[in-house]
Structure formats: C-alpha cells, structure tokens
C-alpha positions in Angstrom: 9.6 -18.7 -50.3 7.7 -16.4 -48.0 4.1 -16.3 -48.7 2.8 -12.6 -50.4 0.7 -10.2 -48.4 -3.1 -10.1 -49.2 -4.8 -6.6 -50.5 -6.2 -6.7 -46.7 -2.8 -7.0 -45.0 -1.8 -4.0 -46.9 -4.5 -2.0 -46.7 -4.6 -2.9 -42.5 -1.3 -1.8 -42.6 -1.6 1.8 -44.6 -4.1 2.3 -42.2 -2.6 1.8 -39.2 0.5 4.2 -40.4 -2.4 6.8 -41.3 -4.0 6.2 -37.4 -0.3 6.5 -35.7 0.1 10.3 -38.2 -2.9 11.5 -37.3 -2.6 10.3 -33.6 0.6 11.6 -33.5 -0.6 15.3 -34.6 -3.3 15.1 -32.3 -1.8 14.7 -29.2 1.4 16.8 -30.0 -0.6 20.2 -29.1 -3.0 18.5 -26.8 -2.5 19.8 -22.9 -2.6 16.9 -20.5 -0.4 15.4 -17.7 1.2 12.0 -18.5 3.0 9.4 -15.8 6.3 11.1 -17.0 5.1 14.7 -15.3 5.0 14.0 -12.2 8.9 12.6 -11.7 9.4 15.2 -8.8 6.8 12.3 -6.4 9.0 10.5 -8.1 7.8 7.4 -10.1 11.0 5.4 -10.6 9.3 2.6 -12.6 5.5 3.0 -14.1 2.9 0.2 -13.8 3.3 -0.9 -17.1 6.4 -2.5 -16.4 6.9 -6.2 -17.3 5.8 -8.3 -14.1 9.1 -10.3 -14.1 11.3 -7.4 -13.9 9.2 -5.4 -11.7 9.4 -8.6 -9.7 13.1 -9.2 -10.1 14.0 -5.1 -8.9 11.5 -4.7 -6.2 12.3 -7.7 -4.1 15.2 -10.4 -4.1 16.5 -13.1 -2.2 13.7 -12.8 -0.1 13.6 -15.3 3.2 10.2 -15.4 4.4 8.1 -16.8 6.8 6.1 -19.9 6.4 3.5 -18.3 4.6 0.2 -19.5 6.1 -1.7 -15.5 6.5 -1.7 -13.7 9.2 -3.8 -15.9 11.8 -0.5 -18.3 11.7 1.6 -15.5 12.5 -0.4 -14.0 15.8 1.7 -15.7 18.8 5.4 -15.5 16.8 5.2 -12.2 16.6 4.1 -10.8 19.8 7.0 -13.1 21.2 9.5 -11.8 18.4 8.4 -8.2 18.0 7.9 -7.0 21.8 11.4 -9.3 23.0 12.7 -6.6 20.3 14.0 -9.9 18.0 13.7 -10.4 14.5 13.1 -14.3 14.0 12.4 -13.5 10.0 15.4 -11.7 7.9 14.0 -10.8 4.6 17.0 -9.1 2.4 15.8 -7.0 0.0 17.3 -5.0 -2.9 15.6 -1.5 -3.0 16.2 0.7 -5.7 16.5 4.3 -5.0 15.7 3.7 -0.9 19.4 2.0 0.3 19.3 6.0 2.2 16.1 5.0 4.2 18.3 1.6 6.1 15.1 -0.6 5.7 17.2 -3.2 6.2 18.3 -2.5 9.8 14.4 -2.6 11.1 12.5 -5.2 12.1 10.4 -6.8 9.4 7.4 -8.8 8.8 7.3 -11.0 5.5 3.9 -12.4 3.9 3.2 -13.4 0.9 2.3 -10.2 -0.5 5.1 -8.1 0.9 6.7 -7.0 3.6 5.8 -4.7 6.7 9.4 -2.7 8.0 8.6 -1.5 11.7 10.7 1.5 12.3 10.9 3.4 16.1 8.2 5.2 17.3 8.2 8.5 18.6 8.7 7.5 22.0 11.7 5.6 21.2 13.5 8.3 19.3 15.1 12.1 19.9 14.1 15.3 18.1 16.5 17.7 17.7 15.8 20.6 19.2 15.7 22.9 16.2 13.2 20.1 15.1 10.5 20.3 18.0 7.2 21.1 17.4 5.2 23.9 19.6 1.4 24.0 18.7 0.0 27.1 19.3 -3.6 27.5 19.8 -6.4 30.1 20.6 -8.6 29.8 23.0 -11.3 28.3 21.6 -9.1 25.8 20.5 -7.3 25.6 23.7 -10.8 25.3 25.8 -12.1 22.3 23.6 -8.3 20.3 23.9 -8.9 21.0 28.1 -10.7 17.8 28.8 -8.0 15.4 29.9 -9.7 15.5 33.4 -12.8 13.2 33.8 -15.5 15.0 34.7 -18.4 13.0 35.8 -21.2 15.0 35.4 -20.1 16.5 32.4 -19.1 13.2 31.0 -22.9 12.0 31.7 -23.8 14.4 29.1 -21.7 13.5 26.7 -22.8 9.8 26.6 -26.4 11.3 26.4 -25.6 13.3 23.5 -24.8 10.3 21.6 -27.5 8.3 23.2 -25.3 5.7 25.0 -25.6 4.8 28.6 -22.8 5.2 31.4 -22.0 3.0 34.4 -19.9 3.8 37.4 -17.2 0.7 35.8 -16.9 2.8 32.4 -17.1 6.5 34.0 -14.2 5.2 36.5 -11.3 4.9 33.6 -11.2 5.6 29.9 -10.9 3.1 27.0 -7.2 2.9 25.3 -7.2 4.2 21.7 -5.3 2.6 18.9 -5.5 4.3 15.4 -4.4 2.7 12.3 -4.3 4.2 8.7 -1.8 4.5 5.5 -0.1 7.8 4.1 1.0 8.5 1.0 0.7 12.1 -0.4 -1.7 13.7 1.7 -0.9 17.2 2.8 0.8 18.1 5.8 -2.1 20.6 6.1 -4.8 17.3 6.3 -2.3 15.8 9.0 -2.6 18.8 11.3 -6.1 18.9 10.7 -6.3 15.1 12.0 -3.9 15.1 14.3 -5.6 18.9 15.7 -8.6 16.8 16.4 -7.0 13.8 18.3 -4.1 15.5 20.4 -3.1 13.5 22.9 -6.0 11.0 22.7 -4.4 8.2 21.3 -2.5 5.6 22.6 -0.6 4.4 19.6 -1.2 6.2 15.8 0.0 3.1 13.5 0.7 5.1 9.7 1.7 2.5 7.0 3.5 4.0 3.9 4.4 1.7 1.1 6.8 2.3 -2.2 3.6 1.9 -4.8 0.2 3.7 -4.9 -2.8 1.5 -5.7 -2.6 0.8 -9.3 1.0 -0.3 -8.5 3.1 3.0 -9.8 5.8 3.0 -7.6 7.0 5.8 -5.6 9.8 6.7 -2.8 9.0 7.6 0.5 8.3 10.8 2.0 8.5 9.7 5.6 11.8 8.2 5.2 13.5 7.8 8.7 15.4 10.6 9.9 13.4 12.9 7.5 11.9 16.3 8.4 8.6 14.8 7.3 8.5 11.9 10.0 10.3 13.8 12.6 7.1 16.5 12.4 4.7 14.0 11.9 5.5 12.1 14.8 5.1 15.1 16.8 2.0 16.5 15.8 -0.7 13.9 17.4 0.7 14.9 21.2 3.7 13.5 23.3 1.3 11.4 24.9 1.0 9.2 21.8 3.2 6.7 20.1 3.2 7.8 16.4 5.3 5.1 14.1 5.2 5.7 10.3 6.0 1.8 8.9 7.0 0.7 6.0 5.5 -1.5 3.7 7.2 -3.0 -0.1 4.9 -5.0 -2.1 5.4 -8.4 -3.6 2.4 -7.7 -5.7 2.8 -7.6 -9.8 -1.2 -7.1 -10.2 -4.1 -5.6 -8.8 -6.4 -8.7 -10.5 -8.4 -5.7 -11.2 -9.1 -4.9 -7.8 -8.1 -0.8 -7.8 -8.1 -1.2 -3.9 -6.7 -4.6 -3.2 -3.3 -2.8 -2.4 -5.2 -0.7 0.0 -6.8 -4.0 1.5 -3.6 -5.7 2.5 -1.1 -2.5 3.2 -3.5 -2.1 6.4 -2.4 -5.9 7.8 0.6 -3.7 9.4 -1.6 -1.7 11.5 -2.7 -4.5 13.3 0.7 -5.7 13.5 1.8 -2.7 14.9 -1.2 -2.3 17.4 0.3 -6.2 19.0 3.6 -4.8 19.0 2.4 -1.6 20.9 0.3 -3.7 23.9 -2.7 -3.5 22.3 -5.4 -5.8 24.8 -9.2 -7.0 24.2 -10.5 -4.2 26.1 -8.8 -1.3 23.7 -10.5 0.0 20.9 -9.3 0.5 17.0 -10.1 3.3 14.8 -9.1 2.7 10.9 -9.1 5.7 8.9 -8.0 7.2 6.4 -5.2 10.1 6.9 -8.0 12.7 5.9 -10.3 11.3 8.2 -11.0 11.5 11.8 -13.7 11.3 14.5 -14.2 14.4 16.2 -12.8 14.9 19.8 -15.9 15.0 21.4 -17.2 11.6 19.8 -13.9 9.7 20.9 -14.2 11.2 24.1 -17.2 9.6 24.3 -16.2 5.8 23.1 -13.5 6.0 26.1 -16.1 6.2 28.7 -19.6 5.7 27.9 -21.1 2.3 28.1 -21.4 1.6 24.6 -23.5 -1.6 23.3 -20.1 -2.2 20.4 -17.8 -2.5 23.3 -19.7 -5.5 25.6 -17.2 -7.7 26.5 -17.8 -11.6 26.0 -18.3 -10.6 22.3 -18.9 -13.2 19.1 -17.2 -10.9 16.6 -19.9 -11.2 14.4 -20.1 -6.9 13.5 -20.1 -4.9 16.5 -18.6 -1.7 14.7 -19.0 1.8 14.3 -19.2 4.0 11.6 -18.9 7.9 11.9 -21.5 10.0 10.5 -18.6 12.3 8.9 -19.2 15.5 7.7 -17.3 16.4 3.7 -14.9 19.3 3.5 -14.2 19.6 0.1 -10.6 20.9 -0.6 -11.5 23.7 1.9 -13.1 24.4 5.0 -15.4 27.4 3.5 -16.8 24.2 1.4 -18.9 22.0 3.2 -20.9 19.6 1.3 -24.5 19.4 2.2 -27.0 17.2 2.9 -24.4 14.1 2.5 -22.6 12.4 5.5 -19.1 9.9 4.9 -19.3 7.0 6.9 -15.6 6.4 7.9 -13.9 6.2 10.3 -14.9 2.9 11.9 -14.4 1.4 15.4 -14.4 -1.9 17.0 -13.4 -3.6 20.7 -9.9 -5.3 20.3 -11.1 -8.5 21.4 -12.2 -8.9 17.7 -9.4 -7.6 16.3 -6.7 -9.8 14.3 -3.5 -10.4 16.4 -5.5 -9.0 19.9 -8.2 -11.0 20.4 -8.1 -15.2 21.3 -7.5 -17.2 17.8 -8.5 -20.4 19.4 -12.3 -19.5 19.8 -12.3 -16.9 16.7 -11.0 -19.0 14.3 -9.9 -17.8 11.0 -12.3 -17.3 7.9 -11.8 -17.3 3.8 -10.0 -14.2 2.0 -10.4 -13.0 -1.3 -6.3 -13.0 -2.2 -4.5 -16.0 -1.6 -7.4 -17.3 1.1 -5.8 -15.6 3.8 -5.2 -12.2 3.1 -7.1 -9.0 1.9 -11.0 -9.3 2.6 -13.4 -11.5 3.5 -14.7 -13.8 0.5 -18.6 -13.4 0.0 -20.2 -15.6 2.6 -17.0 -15.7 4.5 -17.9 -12.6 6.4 -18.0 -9.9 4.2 -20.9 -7.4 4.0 -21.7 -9.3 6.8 -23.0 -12.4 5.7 -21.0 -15.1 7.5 -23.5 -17.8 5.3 -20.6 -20.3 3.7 -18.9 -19.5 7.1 -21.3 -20.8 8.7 -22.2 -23.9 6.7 -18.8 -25.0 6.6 -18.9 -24.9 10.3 -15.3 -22.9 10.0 -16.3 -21.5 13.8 -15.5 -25.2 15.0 -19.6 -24.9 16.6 -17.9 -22.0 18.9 -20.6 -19.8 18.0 -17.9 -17.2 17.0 -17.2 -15.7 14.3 -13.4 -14.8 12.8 -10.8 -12.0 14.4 -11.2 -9.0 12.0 -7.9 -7.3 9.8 -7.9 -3.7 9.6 -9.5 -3.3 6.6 -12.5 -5.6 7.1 -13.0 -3.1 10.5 -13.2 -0.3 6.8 -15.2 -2.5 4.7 -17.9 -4.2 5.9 -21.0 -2.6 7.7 -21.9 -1.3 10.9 -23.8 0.9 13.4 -23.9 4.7 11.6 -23.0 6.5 14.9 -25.1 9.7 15.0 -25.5 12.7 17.6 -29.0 13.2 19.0 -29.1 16.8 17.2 -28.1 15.0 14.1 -24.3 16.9 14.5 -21.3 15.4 12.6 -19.4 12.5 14.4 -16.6 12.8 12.5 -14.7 14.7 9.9 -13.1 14.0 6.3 -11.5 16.5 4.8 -11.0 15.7 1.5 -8.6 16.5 -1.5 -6.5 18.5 0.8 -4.1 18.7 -1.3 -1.1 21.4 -2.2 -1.0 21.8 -6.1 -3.4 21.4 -8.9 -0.9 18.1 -10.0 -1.1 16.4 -6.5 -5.2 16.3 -7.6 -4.0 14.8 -11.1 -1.6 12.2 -9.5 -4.0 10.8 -7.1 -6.8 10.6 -10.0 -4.3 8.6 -12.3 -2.4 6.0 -10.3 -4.7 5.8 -6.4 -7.9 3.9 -5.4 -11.1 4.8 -8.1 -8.1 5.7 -10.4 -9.5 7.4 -13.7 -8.0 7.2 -17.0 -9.0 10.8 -17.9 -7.3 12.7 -14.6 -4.2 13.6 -16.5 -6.2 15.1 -19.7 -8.6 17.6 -18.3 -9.0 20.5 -15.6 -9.4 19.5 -12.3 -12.9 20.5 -12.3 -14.1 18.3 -15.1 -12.4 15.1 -13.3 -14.9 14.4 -10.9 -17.8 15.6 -9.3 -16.3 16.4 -5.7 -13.7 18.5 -7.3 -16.2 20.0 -9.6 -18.0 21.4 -6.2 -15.0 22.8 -4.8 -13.8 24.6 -7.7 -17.4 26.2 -7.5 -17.1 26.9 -3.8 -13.7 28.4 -5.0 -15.1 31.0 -7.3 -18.0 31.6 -5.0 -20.8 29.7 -7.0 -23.3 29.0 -5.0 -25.9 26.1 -5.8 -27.8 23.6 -3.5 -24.5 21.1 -2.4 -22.3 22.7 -0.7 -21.9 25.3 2.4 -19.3 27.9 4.0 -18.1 26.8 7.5 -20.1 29.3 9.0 -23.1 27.9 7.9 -22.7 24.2 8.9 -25.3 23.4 11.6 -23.1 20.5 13.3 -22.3 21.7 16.9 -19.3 19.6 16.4 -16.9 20.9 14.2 -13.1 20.7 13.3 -10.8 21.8 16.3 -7.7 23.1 13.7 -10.0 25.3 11.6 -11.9 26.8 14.4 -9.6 29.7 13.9 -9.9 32.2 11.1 -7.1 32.2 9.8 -6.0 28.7 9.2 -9.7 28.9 7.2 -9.1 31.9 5.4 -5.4 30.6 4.6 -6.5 26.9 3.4 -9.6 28.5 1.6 -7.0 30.9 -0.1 -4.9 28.0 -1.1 -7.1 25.9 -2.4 -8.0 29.6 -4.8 -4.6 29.5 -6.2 -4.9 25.7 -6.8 -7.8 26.0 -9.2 -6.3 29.2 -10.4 -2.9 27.0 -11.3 -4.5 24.4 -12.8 -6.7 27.2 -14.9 -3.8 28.4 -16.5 -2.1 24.8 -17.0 -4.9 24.0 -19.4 -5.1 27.6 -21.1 -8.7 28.0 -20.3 -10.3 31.3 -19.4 -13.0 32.1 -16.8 -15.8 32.5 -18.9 -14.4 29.2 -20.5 -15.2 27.3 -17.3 -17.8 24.5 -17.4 -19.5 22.2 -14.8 -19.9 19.1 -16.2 -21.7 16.6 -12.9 -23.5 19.0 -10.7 -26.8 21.6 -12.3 -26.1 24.8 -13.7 -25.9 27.6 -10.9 -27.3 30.9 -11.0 -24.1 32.5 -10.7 -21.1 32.3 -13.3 -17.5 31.9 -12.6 -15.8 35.2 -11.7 -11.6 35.6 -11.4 -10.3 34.9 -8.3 -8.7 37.7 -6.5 -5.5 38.4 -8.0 -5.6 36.3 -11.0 -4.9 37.5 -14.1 -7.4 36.5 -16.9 -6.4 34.9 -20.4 -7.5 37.3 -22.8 
C-alpha cells in the first residue's frame, strides 16, 4: 500500500501547477530571442544536451595520440606535418559536416579535441571569377607603399615608439606569424584587419571550431571550397599564407570556465605556425579576428631593436601588449579616454612547438595539467612561484615555452607611441544584424543570460554607447573618427565611404533591433552610462511606432 501524500505535498504541488500557468502566460506575449531563433547560424544541438550523447554524436571511434599535452607532441609533428604525413588517424563521425571532407586533412588529436589542418592559400587555386582585386585610394594606397626599407625613415619609426635600431635589425625584417580564431565575425571586421596587415604577414593561422564558448554547437562558415574561405584567404595579400583550420571539441563542460574553450581552440595556431616554418627569431601576434596592430607599429617590431625580442631569452614574460584604440560597432564611434590591450607579441624562441623544449621545460595547466592556461604559480599572471619551488626548470634558469593563449593572458609591456597614438586597433561588435549581437551575448565568452530578452542597447554597456553614437547622442565616452587624436589610425576606414557605409549600417542595426522589441524612440533608455543632454531622435529613414 502506497503511502498518502501529506497537506504539504499537495499544496507544493497546486503551487507549482499555478507557477508553470502563470509562467506560461507570461512569457507567451513576452518579445525575446531564444536558442531556437537563431537556426539560420545554425545550432544543430543546444548546450543543454545530455553529456553522453553530446559525446556519443560529436566524436567516435576516435584513435588518438598518446595523450601527454602538447610539449610531448613538439618533435612528432614537425616530422609528420612538414613530410606532409599523417602518423595519427582520428575517424570521426560529424553530423551535418560529411560536405566539408574533414576527414581527408591532416589532423592533430589531444585530449580535448582535435585540430583538422586544411591547405593554405598558397597551396590552393582560386577561380578566376573568385579572385579578389582590392581597390584603394590614395591615402590608403600611400600608407600600404612601405615594402621598401628605408633607413632613415625606418630610424624614425623606431623613435616614435621609443625603441632603438642597430645596423643587424635595420639590415632585414622580423618574419610575422599571426594566430587567432573565427567564428561569426563580419566579413566587414576581416577586411578591416586584414586592410591593416596586407602583405605583412608571413603565415595568418585562423582556427574555427563546430561549438561557441558555452559549447552550442554550430557548422562552419569557412568550410573548404566555400566562398567564405576562398575570399578570406585572399584578403591579407598574396604574400601571406592564410589557412582557416578546423577544430571539433571533445569537451562536454566548460567547468564553469566561459573562456576555457577559447583557451585551448588557440593550441592549433601554434601547431600551424611549426607546420608553416616558424623559427626562434620570428615573432607571434595572437589576436582576436577584430583585432589588430596598426601597420605602422608592426612595421616597427620587424626592424627596430626591441628589448622583447633579445635573443638568449629565459621566457619568463617578454611580451607585448598594444595600446588599442575601441571602435564600437562603427568607426564614427570611438570610445574615449580607454585603450584595449590586445593584441600581444612575443619572440618565437618562447613559443610552444618553436622554441628548444629541453631547456624550457614544460609547466602546470589548469585543464588536464597540460593544456589550457598556466595554473596559479605555474606561470600565470606571471608568477612562476610553485614553478619555481618545484624546481620544474630542471635549475635551467628558464622558464616554460608559451601556448597561444598564455601569449593573450598573462601580462606584459603596454606598447605605447611617444605622442600617446593608438598601437593597435579593435573594432568591436562589427557585426551585420541586430541577432548576430544577441547570439554572441547568449552562447560566446562573458555569455549573459539576459542577451536574448532585451534590446541590444540594454545588454551591455559597450553596445549601450554605440546605439547612442548611432542616434547622435553625444556624452563624455565616445568620439566620431574625425575627432580621434591618434596619428595612427585604421588603413580600411581612412576612406569616406567605407565610414559612412559601416556607420550607416550599424543605423539600420539598432533601427532593426528597435522594431524587433516594439519600442519607440522616445521609449529608448540607457541603462550603464549617465543621462546625456540630448535625447534619442529617429534615424534617417526610419519610421516611428506610433
């Protein structure tokens, strides 16, 4: 005989129907995206997914390498990968990407996933109703002229940034080697980027993988053969091997880290950077794909004798940081008086993969010991203390070869013109619709719960200012282009029109996600930054709720 509910039981469970009603009611007229909105990305399984099925349909019967991080991988592959061989043959099972042939490429299993190198763009033929011709005025044209070295002119540079120069340095320029991660940035922030560096790199390493950072899963967009990769891979300059590779997560959880996906998806760039010929006396810059240094500054790290790039180095820190000037969703809004401090840069002989493992030897990392980030006294924020009192360095008086993203994460030297101009740019939430905003505020790095239920400008306070510079409110944070005092400025929107076209853009975006949640001008409210003087007005050819 079954026992008989209590008076509490019953009640707990009238009230719980009543909650679900009334819940139910609520929401039915409430305007908000959800996960299921944005199926055009597409999402084809959500992160709330059991682990063991996730696991069962993202990856199976894997073979993998003996897993043992990446330090025990750093001779195999540069004898594997550059011999063009494959000595590890992971099989996987991918749904909705059997199109994209991941299985032909050469692949790179660990632990947590799996890196797919595809060709670069030297190894691969555009059609020619596929090429690519920049076109650029002659401003723009006049500040991409400087493949010559110029001594004298080159002196001056390194002045302007306060470094030395050397008749050794001034003789030959520094190799380049870029890594960074895609996902759903606009082809808009790529030519911006890509403006900036054209030509200047030797190898741009992008890494794309099938989930964003909280796990949602999505399909490529730079699928192989696609007209996405085949334009991509054109716009940083013939002179530089582009390669967009591929990365599919083992991972089930984040452990509550938003950004531990972040952390390890970079471990291909500096896979990629072996396989390209990357040597000690290169350099890497890791960005992300809205970020860059500005021409002038890089020109400057490829000749100058800069006190990061000494040879003989312990690996301790010797990076850079840029002092990067904010573009908030348009170039007419600059934020002012705050500076971004990515990209960073660092001298290949301390770089994971480059430099010598057998006097750098490895260090202690926050997922699985060897992979993601340095553990606290292992190295990162730059505190090397456990390191150190473990004697891990093997009394070399060296300190560990550095991943990608602890070149991002921990500190360095905030690089700085002597004016006090911009050393580098970010242009950020570049986006092309009012629900690209929403999907990167619901499933990426500093994810937020409320993105998908509120306007765009009541998500966070960076949006917040460029939906005022949108509507022409002016307060104390933010500037047009024009009145930016940094002599160094973005290459691709020193030209009015690709200004005046973004700045329009970015109009209609705030305009679109306006009407989406049924709000009028007047109806508009800032809800991080102080009151301005000036209300909201329509935008230019927008038609106002009545």
């Amino acid at each position: 005989m079954s026992p008989r509910p209590t008076k509490l039981a019953i009640f707990l469970i009238i009230l719980l129907g009543v909650t679900k009603v009334v819940y139910e009611n609520w929401t039915a007229g409430k305007v908000s995206y959800q996960l299921s909105d944005f199926e055009e990305y597409p999402i084809h399984r959500s992160r709330y997914d059991s682990d063991q099925t996730r696991r069962n349909e993202i990856v199976t019967d894997t073979q993998t390498l003996n897993e043992g991080g990446m330090h025990d991988l750093h001779y195999h592959l540069r004898a594997s990968h550059r011999s063009n061989q494959n000595d590890s043959k992971p099989h996987h099972n991918f749904p909705h990407l059997s199109q994209d042939r991941l299985g032909s490429l050469r692949s790179t299993s660990l632990m947590h996933g799996t890196f797919y190198f595809a060709p670069t763009s030297h190894e691969i033929s555009v059609p020619a109703n596929a090429l690519h011709k920049p076109t650029w005025n002659h401003i723009q044209q006049q500040m991409l002229d400087d493949d010559a070295i110029d001594i004298e002119k080159e002196k001056v540079r390194c002045q302007r940034y306060n470094f030395g120069y050397n008749n050794r340095t001034l003789s030959k320029r520094r190799r380049l080697f870029l890594g960074t991660m895609i996902a759903d940035e606009s082809m808009e922030v790529i030519q911006a980027v890509s403006s900036e560096v054209y030509n200047l790199f030797h190898t741009v390493s992008i890494i794309e993988s099938n989930v964003t950072h909280n796990l949602s899963h999505r399909k490529w967009r730079f699928g192989m053969g696609s007209d996405n990769l085949l334009k991509l891979q054109q716009l940083f300059g013939p002179k530089t091997k582009v390669s967009v590779d591929y990365y599919v997560t083992n991972l089930t959880t984040t452990n509550g880290d938003d950004l531990l996906s972040d952390y390890i998806q970079r471990e291909g760039n500096n896979l990629r950077w072996s396989m390209n010929g990357m040597r000690p006396d290169d350099v890497a810059i890791v960005a992300d794909c809205d970020e860059t240094f500005s021409r002038d500054y890089l020109r400057a790290l490829q000749v100058c004798d800069v006190p990061e790039f000494q040879p003989i180095n312990n690996c301790k820190g010797d990076k850079i940081m840029s002092s990067t000037l904010v573009f908030e969703s348009s170039p007419n809004c600059v934020t002012k008086d705050r500076r971004w401090f990515h990209p960073d840069a660092m001298l290949g002989e301390c770089i994971d993969q480059i430099g010598d493992l057998s006097i750098h030897l490895p260090s202690k990392r926050e997922w699985n010991g060897k992979h993601s980030n340095f553990k606290e006294g292992y190295g990162w924020w730059g505190n090397f203390s456990l390191y150190e009192k473990e004697d891990l360095g093997g009394n070399t008086g060296n300190y560990p070869l550095w991943f990608a993203t602890d070149i991002r994460m921990n500190p360095g030297n905030w690089a700085w013109a002597k004016d006090g101009s911009a050393t580098g740019f970010h242009f950020h939430n570049f986006f092309e619709s009012a629900k690209d905003i929403h999907w990167k505020y619901l499933t990426y790095g500093h994810a937020w719960g409320g993105g998908g239920d509120r306007p765009i400008w009541e998500i966070h306070e960076d949006i917040e200012l460029g939906v005022q510079c949108a509507h022409g409110v002016k307060n104390e944070k933010w500037l047009e282009f024009s009145e930016e005092k940094s002599k160094n400025m973005p290459i691709y929107y020193m030209n009015d029109e690709a200004r005046d076209a973004r700045h329009r853009h970015w109009q209609s975006i705030v305009e679109e996600d306006r009407v989406f949640f049924n709000r009028t001008v007047s109806e508009i409210k800032w809800v991080f930054h102080p009151p301005p003087t000036n209300p909201p007005v329509a935008l230019v050819g927008a038609d106002e709720k009545n």
